[in-house]
MIZAVEX-155893 format. One record per residue: x negated, y negated, z negated of N, C-alpha, C in turn; residue in one letter. Coordinates in steps of 0.05 Angstrom, whole numbers, plus 5000, padded with zeros to 4 digits. Each point is the difference from the previous one (the first is absolute). Layout:
XYZXYZXYZA/...
//
This chain:
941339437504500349855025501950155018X/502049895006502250105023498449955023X/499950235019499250065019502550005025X/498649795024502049835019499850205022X/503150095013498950205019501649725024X/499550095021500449755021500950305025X/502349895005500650245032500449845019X/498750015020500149865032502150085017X/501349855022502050015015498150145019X/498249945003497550065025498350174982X/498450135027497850154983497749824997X/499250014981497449874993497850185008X/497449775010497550155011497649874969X/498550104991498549934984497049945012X/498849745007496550015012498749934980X/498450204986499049964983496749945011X/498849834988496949905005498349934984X/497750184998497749954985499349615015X/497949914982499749735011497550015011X/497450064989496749945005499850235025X/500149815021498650195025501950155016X/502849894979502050005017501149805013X/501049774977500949865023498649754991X/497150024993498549865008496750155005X/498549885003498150115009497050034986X/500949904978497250054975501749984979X/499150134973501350004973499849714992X/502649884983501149794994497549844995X/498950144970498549884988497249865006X/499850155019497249875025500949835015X/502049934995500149775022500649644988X/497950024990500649774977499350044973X/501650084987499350114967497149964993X/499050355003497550124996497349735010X/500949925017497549755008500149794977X/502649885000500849774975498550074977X/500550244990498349974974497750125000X/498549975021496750125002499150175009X/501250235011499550185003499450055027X/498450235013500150115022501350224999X/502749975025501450224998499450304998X/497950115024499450294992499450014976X/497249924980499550014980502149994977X/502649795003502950064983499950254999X/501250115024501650294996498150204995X/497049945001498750204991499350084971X/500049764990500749894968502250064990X/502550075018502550034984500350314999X/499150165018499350165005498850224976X/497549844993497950094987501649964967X/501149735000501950054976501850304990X/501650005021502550134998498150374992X/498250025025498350214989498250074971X/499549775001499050094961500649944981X/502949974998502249954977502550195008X/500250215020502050195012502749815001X/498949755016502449724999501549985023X/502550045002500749965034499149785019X/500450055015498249805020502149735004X/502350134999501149745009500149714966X/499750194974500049824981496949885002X/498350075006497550015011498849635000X/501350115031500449825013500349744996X/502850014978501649864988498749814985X/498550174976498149914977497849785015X/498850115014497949825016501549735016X/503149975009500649755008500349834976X/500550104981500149784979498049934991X/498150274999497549964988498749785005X/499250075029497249815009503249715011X/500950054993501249635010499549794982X/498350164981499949774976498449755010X/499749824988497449835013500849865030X/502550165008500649945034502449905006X/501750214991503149865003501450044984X/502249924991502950194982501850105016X/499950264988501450205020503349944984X/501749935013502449904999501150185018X/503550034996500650085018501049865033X/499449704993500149905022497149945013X/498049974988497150095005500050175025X/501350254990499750215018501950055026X/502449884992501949945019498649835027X/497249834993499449815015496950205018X/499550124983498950165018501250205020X/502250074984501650195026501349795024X/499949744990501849915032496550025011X/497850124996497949935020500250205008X/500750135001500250385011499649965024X/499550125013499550085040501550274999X/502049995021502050205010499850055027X/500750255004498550125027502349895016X/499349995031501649855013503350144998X/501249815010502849894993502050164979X/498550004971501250024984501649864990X/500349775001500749764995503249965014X/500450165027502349925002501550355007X/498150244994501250294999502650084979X/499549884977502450094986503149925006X/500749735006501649935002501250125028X/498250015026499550185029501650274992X/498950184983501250134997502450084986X/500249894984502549934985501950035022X/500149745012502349965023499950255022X/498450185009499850155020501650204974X/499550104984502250244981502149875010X/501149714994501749994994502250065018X/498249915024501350075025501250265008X/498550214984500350225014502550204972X/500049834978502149974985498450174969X/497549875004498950164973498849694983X/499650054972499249844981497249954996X/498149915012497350044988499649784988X/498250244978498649894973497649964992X/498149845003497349994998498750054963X/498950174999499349974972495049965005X/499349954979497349994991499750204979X/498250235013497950144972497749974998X/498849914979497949885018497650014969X/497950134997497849934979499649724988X/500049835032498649794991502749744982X/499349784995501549834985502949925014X/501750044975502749895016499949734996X/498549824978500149735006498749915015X/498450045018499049915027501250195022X/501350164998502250065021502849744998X/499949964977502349825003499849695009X/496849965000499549775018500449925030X/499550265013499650065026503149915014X/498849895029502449934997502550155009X/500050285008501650194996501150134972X/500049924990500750074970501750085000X/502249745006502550065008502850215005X/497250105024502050185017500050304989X/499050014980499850304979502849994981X/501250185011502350114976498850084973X/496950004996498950074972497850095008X/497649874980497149975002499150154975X/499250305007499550194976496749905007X/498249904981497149935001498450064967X/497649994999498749994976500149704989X/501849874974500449684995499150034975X/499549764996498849834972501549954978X/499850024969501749934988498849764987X/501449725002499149744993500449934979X/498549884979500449844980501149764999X/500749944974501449814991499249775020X/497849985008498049785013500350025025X/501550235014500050025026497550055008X/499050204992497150185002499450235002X/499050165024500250294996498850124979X/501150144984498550214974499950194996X/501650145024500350344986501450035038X/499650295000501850195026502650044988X/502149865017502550084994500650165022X/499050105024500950315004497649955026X/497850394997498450005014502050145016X/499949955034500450315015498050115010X/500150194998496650195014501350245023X/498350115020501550095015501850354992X/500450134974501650094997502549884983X/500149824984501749924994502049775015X/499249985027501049845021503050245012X/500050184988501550185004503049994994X/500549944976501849914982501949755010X/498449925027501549705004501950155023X/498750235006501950055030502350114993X/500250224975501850084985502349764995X/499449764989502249734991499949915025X/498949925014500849955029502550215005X/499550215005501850235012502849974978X/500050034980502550014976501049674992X/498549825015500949674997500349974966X/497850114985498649894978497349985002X/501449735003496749775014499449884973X/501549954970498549874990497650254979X/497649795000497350274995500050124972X/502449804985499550174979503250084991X/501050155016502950074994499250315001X/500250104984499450405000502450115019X/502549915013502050085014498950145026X/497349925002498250085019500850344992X/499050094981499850224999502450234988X/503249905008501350104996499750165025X/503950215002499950095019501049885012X/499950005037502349975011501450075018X/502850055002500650255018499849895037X/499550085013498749955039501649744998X/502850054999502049745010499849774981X/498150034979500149734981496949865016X/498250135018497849895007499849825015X/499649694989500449765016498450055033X/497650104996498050005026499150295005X/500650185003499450225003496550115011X/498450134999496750005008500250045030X/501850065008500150035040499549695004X/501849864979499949705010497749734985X/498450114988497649944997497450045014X/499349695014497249965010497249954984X/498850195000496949844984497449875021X/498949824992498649925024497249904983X/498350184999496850004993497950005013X/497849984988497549935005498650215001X/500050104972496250205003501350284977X/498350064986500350234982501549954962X/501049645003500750014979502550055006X/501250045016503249955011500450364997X/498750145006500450345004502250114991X/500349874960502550105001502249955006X/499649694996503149905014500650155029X/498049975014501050115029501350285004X/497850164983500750324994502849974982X/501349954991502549994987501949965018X/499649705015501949955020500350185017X/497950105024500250155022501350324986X/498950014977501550314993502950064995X/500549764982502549955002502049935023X/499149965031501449935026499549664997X/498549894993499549835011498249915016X/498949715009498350025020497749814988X/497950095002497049934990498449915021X/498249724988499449885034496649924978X/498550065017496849795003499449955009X/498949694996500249765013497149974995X/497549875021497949975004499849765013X/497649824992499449735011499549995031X/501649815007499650015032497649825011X/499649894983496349865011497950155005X/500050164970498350225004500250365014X/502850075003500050165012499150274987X/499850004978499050384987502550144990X/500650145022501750164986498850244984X/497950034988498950254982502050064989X/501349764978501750094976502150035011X/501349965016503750155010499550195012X/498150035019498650285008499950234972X/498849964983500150174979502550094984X/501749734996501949924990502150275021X/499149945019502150085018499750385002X/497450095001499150234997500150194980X/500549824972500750134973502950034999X/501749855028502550034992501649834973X/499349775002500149854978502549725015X/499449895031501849855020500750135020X/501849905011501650205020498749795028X/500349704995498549875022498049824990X/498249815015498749835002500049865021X/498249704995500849805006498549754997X/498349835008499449724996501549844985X/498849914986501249744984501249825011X/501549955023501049775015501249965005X/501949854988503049994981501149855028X/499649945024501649855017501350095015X/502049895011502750225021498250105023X/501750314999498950135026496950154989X/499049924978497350164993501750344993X/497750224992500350174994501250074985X/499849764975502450074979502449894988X/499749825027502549925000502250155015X/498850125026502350225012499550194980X/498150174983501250264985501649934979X/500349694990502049954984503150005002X/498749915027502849925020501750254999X/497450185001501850335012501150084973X/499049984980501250064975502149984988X/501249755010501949894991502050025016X/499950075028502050125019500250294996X/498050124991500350304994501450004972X/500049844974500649974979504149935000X/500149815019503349935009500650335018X/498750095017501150255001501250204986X/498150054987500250294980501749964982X/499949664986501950034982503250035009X/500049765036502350105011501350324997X/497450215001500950265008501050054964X/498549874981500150184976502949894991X/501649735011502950044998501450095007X/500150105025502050145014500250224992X/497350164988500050334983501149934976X/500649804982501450004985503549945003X/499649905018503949965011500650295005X/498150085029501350315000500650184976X/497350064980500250074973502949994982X/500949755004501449884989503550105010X/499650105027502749895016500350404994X/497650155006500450244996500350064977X/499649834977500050164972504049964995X/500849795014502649885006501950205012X/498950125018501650215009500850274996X/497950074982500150254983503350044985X/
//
């Protein structure tokens, strides 16, 4: 597989976003699914849980096994099945009109932003929602369908260390998941998105490493906490282990909290790169004069 490198006129900003409890406010699958075919949600995850523990089974294939499982008798899990549960999704306030918001505010200030999804839970009910859209690429745990248009097997779990790997093809613009170009080298000036210019924006303790990668690398790491309820424990901790650099409410509307630290990002992001051309002209004009 030839591996596509893509170079921008502008600098590109990368916002990368976990989905459950990010930018909505309960995991996908509880919000619809898990009821449809019988179940009581806590008891699900305690069951999937209890799976994954006494078969040494990851949790997110887990999980997986049990939506097909118990749908028998209930529904056919299709991939438009599920697509119909994700348009039922609930998204924390004004998610719905933040991506495109910001989009245009980069653009303004002469930077590229790029919204990407990492996310455990399903990318075919991410792709229902009706932001789907606005994702340059939806890295999720998906289904592989039969002949019948029926889920049968995990065609790719993500769990929260291997959510790692997406920020890497994000950063080198080998986005597709199964191109190994991922793991060539590449020299600074071939790096489509560099980690200064990568945002991660999480929830709780599955996100740790993505965030710890980004922030170490110079980028900026954000946790995001429900604004109904108000607990910041986990970005408090999050924030104390040194894992985010800020936090923040979930409340995706202009003028909230994270909408100005985004704001600032992306004006600080058109800066620096301003500065990191001009050190290459001078570089350039002095290596000239020698």
């Amino acid at each position: 597989m030839e591996t596509q490198h893509r170079h921008e006129q502008q600098p590109v900003l990368a916002i990368c976003y976990d989905f459950d409890k990010t930018l909505s406010p309960d995991d996908m699958q509880a919000q619809g699914y898990i009821q449809a075919v019988g179940y009581d949600v806590q008891k699900f995850w305690q069951d999937a849980t209890a799976l994954a523990q006494q078969n040494d089974m990851d949790s997110n294939l887990a999980y997986m096994y049990m939506m097909v499982k118990e749908a028998e008798g209930y529904i056919i899990p299709t991939r438009q099945a599920l697509m119909e549960y994700g348009a039922r999704i609930q998204l924390f306030p004004g998610v719905e009109q933040w991506f495109e918001r910001i989009r245009r505010y980069g653009a303004q200030q002469g930077v590229q932003v790029e919204h990407y999804i990492i996310s455990s839970g399903l990318k075919e009910m991410i792709e229902g929602t009706v932001v789907a859209r606005q994702f340059a690429k939806i890295y999720a745990s998906s289904f592989y369908f039969n002949e019948r248009g029926v889920a049968a097997w995990p065609a790719q779990a993500v769990n929260f260390t291997n959510k790692t790997q997406f920020l890497f093809r994000i950063s080198k613009g080998v986005l597709d998941i199964n191109d190994p170009g991922v793991n060539a080298y590449f020299p600074a000036e071939q790096i489509r998105i560099p980690f200064r210019n990568i945002v991660y924006i999480g929830d709780s303790s599955t996100d740790i490493p993505c965030m710890k990668l980004v922030k170490s690398y110079g980028g900026h790491s954000i946790g995001v906490y429900n604004p109904e309820f108000n607990d910041k424990s986990a970005v408090y901790r999050l924030f104390r282990e040194q894992r985010i650099s800020y936090f923040a409410p979930a409340d995706y509307r202009p003028q909230t909290p994270i909408d100005q630290l985004i704001k600032a990002i992306i004006d600080k992001t058109a800066a620096y790169e301003q500065l990191v051309q001009l050190s290459l002209a001078a570089q350039q004009e002095a290596q000239r004069g020698e």
